[in-house]
C-alpha positions in Angstrom: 241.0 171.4 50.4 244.2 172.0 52.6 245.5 169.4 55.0 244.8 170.7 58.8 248.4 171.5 60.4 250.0 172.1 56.4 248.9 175.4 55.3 251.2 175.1 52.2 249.6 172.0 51.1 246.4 171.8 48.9 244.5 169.0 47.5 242.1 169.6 44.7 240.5 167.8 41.4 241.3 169.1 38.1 238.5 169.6 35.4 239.5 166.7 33.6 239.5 164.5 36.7 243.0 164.3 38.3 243.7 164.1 42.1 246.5 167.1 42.6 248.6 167.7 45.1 250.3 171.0 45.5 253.0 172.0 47.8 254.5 175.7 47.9 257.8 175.3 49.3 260.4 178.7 49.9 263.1 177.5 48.6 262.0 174.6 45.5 259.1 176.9 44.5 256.0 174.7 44.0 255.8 171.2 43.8 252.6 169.5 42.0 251.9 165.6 41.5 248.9 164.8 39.4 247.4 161.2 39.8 244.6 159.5 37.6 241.5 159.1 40.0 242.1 155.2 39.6 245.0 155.1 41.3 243.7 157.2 44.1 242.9 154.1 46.4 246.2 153.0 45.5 247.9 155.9 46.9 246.3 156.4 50.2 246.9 152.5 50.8 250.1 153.0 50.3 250.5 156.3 52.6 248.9 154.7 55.5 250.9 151.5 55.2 254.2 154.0 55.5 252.8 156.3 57.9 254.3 154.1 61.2 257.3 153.4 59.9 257.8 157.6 58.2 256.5 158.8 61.9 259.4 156.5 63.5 261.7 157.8 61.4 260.9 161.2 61.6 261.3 161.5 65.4 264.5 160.0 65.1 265.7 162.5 63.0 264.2 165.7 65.5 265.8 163.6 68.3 269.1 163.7 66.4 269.1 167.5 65.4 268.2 168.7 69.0 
């Protein structure tokens, strides 16, 4: 599955169960983090309580670079 808007991201299940996340990046290559399915709820609980304040922050930084 790819993320809509992050063609270089892919999220997939391995055969022995594992939620992967792949990134293919030009200049580090590619980057994959493997995570057991029980701490999948974890992990998106975790994203979407830092989404807000990672979205501030963001901008912040594109207002500073322009």
């Amino acid at each position: 599955m790819r993320i809509k808007g992050q063609a270089d991201i892919e999220i997939f299940i391995t055969d022995s169960g594992y939620i992967c996340l792949k990134q293919q990046r030009d200049v580090d290559g590619e980057q994959l983090i493997e995570l057991a399915p029980a701490y999948g709820a974890k992990v998106a609980d975790a994203i979407g309580s830092l989404q807000e304040f990672a979205q501030a922050k963001f901008e912040k930084t594109a207002l500073i670079e322009d």
